[in-house]
N, C-alpha and C positions, 0 to 999 in steps of 0.2 A: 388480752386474748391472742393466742397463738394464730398467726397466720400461715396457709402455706407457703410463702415463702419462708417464711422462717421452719417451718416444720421440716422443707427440702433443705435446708441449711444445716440444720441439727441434725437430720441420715446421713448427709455428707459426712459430716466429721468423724459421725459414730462409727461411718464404712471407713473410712483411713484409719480412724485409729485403732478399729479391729483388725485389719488387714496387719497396720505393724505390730501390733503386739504377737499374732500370729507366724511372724515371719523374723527373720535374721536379718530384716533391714535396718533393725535400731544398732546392730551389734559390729555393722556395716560404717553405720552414719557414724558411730562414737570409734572408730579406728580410723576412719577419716578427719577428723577430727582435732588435733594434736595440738593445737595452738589455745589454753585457756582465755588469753585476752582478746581474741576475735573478737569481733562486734556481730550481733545476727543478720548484717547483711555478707559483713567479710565472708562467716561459715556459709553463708546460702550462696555465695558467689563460689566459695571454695567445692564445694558439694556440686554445683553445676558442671564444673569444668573437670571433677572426677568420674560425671558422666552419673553418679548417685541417682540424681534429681529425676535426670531419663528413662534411671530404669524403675525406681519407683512410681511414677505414673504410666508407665510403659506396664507394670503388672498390675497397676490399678484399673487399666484402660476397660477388661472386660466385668468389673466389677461396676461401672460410674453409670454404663447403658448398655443397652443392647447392642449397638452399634460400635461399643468400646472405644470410647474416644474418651478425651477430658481436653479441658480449657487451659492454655499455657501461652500467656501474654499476646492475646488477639490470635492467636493460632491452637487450631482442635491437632492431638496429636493422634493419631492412629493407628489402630494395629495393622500392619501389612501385611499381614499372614492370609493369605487365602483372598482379599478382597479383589484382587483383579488375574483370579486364579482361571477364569475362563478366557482370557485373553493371552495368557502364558504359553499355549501350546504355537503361537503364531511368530512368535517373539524370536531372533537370534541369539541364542545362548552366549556369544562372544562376542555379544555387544551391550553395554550400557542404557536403558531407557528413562526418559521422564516420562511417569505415566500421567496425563492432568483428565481430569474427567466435572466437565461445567456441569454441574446438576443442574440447580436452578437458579431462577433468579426472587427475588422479592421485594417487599418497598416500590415497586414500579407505579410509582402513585397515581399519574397519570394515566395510566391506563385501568383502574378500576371497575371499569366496565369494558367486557372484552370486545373488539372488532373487528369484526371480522374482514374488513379490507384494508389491514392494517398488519405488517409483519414485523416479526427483530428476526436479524442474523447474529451470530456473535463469533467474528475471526480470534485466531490465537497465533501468535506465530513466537517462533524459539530460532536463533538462530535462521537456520537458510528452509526451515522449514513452516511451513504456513495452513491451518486447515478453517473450514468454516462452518458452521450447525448446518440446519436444513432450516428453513423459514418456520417460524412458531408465531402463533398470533399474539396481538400483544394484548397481554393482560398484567397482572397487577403482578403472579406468580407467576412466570412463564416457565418452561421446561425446555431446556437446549438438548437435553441428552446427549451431549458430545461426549466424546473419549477417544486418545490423541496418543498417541505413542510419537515421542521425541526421540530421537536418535541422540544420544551424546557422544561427544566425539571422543574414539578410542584414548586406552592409556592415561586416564581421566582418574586420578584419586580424591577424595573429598577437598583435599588441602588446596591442591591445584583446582578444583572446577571454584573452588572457595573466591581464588582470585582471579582464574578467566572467566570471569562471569560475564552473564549475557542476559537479558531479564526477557520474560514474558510477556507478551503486547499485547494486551485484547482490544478489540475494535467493536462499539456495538450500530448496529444500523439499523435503522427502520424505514422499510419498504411501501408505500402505498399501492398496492394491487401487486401483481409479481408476473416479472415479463418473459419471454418466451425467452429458450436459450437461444445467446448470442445474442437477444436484443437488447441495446443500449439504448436507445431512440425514446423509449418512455418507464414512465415504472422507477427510474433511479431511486438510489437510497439517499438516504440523509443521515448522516457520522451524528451518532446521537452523545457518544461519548469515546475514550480513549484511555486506556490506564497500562502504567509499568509495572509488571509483579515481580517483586524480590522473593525468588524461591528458595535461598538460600538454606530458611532454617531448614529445608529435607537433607541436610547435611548434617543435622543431628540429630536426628530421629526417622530418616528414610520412610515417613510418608508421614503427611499433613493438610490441612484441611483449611480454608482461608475464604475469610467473606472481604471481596473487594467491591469498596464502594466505589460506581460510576457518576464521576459527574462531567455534567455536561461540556460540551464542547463550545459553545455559544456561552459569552465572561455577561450578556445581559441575561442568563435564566439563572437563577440561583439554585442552592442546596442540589441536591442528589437525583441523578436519573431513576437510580435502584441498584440494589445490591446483586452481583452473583458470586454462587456459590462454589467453590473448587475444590474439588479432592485429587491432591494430587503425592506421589509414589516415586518410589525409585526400583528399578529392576532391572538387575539382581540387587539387594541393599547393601550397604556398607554393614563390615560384621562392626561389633559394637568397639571393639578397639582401633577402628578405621575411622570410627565418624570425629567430627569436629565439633566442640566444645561450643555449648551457647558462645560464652564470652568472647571466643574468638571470632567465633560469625560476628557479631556484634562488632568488637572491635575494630572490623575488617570493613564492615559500613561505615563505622563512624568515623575513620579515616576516607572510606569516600569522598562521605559525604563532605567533610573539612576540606579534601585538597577542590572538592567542585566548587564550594561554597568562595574560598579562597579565589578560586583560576575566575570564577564570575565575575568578583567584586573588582578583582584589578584587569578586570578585561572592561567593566563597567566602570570606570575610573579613567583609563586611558579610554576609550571611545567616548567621552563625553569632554576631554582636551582634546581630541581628535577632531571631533565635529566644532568645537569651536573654534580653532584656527583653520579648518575648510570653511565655515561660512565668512571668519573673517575678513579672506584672502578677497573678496567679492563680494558685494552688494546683489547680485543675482543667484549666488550660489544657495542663498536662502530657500530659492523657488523650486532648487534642483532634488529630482528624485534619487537622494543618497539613504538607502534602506541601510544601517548598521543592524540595528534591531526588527526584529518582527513577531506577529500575536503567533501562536502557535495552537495545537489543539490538543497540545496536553496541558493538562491543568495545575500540575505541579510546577513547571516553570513555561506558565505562558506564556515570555517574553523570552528568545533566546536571538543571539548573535545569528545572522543569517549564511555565515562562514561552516558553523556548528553544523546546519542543515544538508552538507554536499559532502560526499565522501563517494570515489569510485566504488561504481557496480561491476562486476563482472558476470557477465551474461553468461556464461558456460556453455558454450554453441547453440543458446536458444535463440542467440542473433550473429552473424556471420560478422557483420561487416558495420562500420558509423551509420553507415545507408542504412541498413537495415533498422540499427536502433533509430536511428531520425523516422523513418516511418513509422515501426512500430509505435513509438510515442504521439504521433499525428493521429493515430486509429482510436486513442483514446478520449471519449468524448469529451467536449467542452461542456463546462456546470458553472455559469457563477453563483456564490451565496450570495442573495441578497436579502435584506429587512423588509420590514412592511411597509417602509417608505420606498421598496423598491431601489438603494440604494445601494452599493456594491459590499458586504463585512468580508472583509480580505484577514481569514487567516491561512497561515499555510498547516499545510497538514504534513504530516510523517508520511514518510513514504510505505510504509505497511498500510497506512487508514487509505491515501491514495488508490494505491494497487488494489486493495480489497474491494473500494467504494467504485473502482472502474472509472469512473469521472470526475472532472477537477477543472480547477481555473487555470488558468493560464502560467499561474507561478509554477503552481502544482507539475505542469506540464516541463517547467523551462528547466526546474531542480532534478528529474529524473533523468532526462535528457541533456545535463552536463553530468550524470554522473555515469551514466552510459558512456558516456566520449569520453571523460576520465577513465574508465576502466578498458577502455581500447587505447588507452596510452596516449590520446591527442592534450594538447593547450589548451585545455578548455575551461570556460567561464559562465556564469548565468549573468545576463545586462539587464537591469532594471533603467528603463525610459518611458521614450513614451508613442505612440504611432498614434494615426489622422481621430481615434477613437478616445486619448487619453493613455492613461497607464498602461503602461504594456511590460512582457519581459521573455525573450528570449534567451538563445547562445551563440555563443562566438569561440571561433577556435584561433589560435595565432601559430603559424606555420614563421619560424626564427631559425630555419636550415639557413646553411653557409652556404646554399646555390643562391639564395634573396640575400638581394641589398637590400631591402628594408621589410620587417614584418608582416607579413599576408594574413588581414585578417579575413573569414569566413561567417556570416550571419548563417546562423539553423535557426529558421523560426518555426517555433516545438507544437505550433497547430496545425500547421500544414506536410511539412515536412521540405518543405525547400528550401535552398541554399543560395545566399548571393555573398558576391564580393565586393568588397567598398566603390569597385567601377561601376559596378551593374549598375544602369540607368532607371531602373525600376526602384531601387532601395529607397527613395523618398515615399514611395509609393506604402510603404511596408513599416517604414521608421522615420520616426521624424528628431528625437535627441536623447541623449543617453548623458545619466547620473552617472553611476558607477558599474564597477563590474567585479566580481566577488566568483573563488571556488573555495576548497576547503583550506588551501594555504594561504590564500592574498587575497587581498581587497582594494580597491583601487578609485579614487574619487576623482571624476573627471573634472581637472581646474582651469582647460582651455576656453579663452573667452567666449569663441563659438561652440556649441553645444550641439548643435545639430548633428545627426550622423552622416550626415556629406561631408560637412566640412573638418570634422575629428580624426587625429590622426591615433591610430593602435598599437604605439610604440610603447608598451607600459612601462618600459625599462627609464622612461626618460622621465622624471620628477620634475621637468617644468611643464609636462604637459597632463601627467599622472602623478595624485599626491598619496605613495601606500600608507596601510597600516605596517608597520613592523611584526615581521613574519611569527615570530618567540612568542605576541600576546597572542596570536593568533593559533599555531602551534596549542599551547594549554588551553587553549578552551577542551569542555566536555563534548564530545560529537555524541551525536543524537542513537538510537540504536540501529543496527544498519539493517536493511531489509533485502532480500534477493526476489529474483524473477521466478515464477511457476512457470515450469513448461506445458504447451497448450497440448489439452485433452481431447480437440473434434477428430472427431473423425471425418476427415475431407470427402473422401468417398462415398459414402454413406449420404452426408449431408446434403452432399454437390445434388446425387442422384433424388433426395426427398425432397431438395428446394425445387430442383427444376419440374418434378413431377407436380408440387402445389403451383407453381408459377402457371405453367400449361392450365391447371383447373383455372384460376385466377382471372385467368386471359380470357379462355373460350366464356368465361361466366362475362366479363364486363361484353367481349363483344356481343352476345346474348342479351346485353342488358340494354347496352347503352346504340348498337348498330343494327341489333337484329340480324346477326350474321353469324352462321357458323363458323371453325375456324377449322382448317387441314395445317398438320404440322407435317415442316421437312425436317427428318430427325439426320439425316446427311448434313445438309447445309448446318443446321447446328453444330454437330459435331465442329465442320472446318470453322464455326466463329470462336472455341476455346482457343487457338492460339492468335487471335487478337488481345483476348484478354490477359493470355498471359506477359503477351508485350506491351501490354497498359501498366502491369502492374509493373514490369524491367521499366519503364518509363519512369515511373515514378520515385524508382528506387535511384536512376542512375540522372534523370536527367536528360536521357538521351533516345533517340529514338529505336527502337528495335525489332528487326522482323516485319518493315510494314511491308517493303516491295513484294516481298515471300507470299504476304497473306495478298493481298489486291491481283496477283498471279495467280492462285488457289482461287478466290471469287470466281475471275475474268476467265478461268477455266470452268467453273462448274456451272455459273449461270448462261442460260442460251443467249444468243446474240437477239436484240429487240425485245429483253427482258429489264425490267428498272429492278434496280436493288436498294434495298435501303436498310440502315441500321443504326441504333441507339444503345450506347454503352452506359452503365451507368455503374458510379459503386456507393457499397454502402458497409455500415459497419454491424449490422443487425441480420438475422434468418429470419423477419416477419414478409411474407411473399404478399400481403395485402397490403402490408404501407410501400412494397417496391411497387406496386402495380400504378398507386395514386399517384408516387415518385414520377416514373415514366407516364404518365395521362397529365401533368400540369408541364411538361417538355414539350413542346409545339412537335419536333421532330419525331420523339416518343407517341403525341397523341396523334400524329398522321399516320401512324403504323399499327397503331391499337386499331384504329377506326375506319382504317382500311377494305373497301366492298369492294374493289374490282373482285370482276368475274377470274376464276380459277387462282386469285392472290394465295400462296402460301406461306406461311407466316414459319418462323424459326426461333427458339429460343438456346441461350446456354447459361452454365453458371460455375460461375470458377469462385471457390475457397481458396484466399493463401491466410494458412495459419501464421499467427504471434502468440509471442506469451502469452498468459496470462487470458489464454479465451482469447484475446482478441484477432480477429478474423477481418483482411480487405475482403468484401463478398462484391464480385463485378459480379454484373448481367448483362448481356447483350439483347434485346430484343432484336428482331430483323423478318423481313417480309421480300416476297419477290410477286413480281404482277406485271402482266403486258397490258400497257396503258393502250386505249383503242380510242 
């Protein structure tokens, strides 16, 4: 009995092989043709790279569906003609596009029944560009509806993007409830999966169509998150004697992939003589946290070199100065992953799944921020050790100018944003001993008997006190794909004016609630607490003090004499004005100002935004009150 599958089987063939007899294609293939001893893969390989193959499914495409697509080796090939004709008029004509468009997704197994306090996002990024869906609930099909115009970079012919290549990143995440903009404080995501898209074959056929499977990010969940779908385009396309040849895309991977597979195996070869004669050297050195290798969250090579992981960023004036990157990286919240035992699964993530997901561990934190200080041109390193909590890992810069006699190292601890020098008497406090120290060139296993960060000396040049890897295996490693900063979108203004107008409701409501007291606001004295804040934030940045005598002169001027004043600063990294309010009520000094009843007390509020990348916002608030205590 015929089934339909087999009945779809048997139209298919009957449409090809009416189509060719109908056409000049047979007349085509056999002038291509010329070698009688080919073998039918030789001619089918020979026919591909005349470009044959392409155009005959190329005119099959509106015969196969409605949609004119056909099947060619895990990729639907496309007709480009008109599909992203509504988007064209927005486009620069003298510029090159990837057009990628995530329809949907499917297979999302887990989610078979939809919930509704349950989101996915799904990031893409291409080079230095980055975008992300809008929240969709998770269900089994979701729908991203995204569509993405890539910039390619001028002067760009098939040939050459053939070999500058640069792959696709998608990131998928799933939200439990969805937090207000700018608040990091609850709601985080969770990196559900991670994948690299080789887009290469729209080099021979200027648009196609590709179901990437995600799996998960966590090496304990098996098989698949789910499938999405992508239709992606090139505009303007390659005319057909421009594009490149299956076999050569092909051949151009499988040299990749050879020289990767190669640079691994003898990077994995000498770091495992590496680590044998470090632990040899010492009977303690066994115990020491020397990372060569680390779990990663892609899943095609979840183990890479952690050398592989750092490569300089450059901020493109969305950060001034080290300072600034040291901060900026401090604003981003801390997330450890843990298991159900509560105990710590330390993988590192890409710096795109990082930056997208907002929050990270503390590696997460130490990688971005040495490659920020590499891209400002400093000696910078990520240290894998250990402080008063366990595992830890920061940066270290080494200042090896000819005005020092001996190397000035610099600790950046990349959650806070501060800075100490191997003097500083606090540094025990912060650190307690340090394994190794690794960027994208060198790596460095500390083989000094004391370990401790007090007593280590940061001469890494010196091999009885630092034992390197050899710069060359390190050098051919594959680096990781490289990620850039987004520049932040608030609007300060706007914002400053709608937090403090919630703040003010916020306030008169608790004291309503909790004191029984209305509240008069001084919209003057506010005003003068903004530039306290803004020299909390120069504080922060520099280290040093800024503008105080200025502002305590401005006070001691506007408040009357036998007036008490008081005020509470506080920062955060979020615009939710209810959890600042709880913020300042569990602050003793904070909840003597909330709770405030003297007679004729008036109370003062400000709020300073200083933007960062990447959304990320320091948001100070001052609360403050004045009252003549009787």
């Amino acid at each position: 009995m015929e089934t339909k599958t087999d009945r779809g089987i048997k139209d298919l063939r009957n449409t090809i092989k009416n189509h060719l007899d109908n056409s000049k294609l047979i007349d085509k293939i056999r002038s291509k043709i010329t070698v009688e001893d080919l073998t039918k893969s030789e001619n089918l390989e020979k026919l591909k790279e005349e470009g044959v193959v392409g155009e005959i499914l190329g005119e099959l495409s509106a015969k196969l569906s409605g949609r004119g697509k056909s099947i060619i080796g895990g990729y639907e090939v496309a007709k480009a003609s008109g599909r992203y004709a509504e988007h064209k008029e927005f486009l620069d004509h003298k510029k090159k596009y990837m057009i990628v468009k995530a329809l949907r997704g499917s297979a999302f197994v887990d989610y078979l029944d939809p919930r509704s306090d349950e989101y996915l996002t799904l990031s893409i990024s291409y080079l230095d560009q980055r975008y992300s869906s809008s929240p969709v609930t998770c269900r089994s099909e979701p729908t991203f509806d995204l569509t993405i115009h890539f910039e390619i970079p001028e002067a760009f012919d098939s040939h050459t993007m053939l070999k500058s290549y640069a792959p696709l990143v998608l990131v998928l995440q799933k939200h439990n409830g969805l937090s207000t903009k700018g608040d990091t404080s609850h709601g985080r995501p969770v990196i559900l999966s991670t994948s690299l898209v080789d887009w290469r074959e729209l080099l021979c056929h200027n648009s196609v169509d590709i179901n990437i499977e995600m799996k998960p990010v966590s090496r304990v969940l098996k098989g698949s998150v789910g499938i999405i779908h992508l239709e992606m385009d090139l505009e303007p396309g390659f005319k057909k004697s421009e594009l490149c040849s299956q076999l050569l895309v092909k051949n151009q991977q499988d040299t990749e992939k050879k020289l990767e597979t190669e640079s691994g195996s003898k990077f994995l070869e000498y770091a495992k003589d590496w680590d044998m004669e470090y632990k040899g050297m010492r009977k303690s050195h066994k115990d020491r946290l020397v990372k060569i290798y680390v779990e990663t969250d892609d899943r095609n090579a979840a183990y890479r070199p952690t050398c592989s992981l750092v490569y300089p960023i450059m901020a493109d004036r969305m950060l001034d100065t080290p300072y600034h990157a040291s901060r900026f990286v401090s604003l981003i919240p801390f997330q450890r992953i843990e298991g159900f035992d509560k105990e710590k699964i330390e993988i590192w993530h890409s710096m795109q799944a990082f930056l997208t997901r907002g929050c990270g561990d503390v590696e997460d934190h130490a990688v971005l921020l040495c490659n920020l200080l590499l891209g400002f041109g400093l000696d910078a390193y990520v240290c894998i050790g250990t402080n008063s909590e366990g595992a830890h890992a920061w940066c270290l810069t080494i200042d090896s100018s000819s005005e020092i006699k001996s190397p000035k190292a610099i600790f950046w601890e990349c959650l806070t944003g501060q800075r100490f020098s191997l003097s500083d008497p606090r540094i025990h406090r912060f650190y307690r001993t340090i394994g190794c120290v690794f960027n994208h060139t060198a790596f460095y296993g500390n083989i000094q008997a004391d370990d401790r960060v007090i007593s280590t000396i940061f001469d890494l040049d010196d091999e009885s006190l630092w034992m390197p890897m050899k710069p060359r295996m390190i050098e051919e490693l594959q680096s990781v794909p490289q990620a850039s900063l987004m520049p932040s979108t608030v609007d300060v203004y706007e914002e400053q004016k709608k937090l403090e107008k919630s703040l003010k409701e916020k306030v008169g409501a608790y004291r309503a609630n909790e004191c029984q007291s209305n509240t008069t606001w001084d919209s003057h004295l506010g005003y003068l607490l903004n530039q306290a804040l803004i020299s909390y934030e120069m504080q922060r940045l520099s280290n040093q003090k800024f503008s105080e005598d200025e502002f305590k002169a401005c006070i001691q001027n506007y408040v009357p004499e036998g007036t008490t004043f008081k005020a509470f600063p506080i920062q955060f990294n979020h615009f939710d004005p209810e959890m600042m309010v709880i913020a300042i009520s569990k602050s003793k000094v904070g909840f003597e100002i909330l709770s405030n009843s003297e007679i004729g007390v008036k109370h003062s509020i400000c709020a300073r935004i200083v933007p960062y990348p990447e959304n990320m916002c320091a948001v100070w608030v001052m609360l403050a009150n004045q009252y003549k205590a009787f």
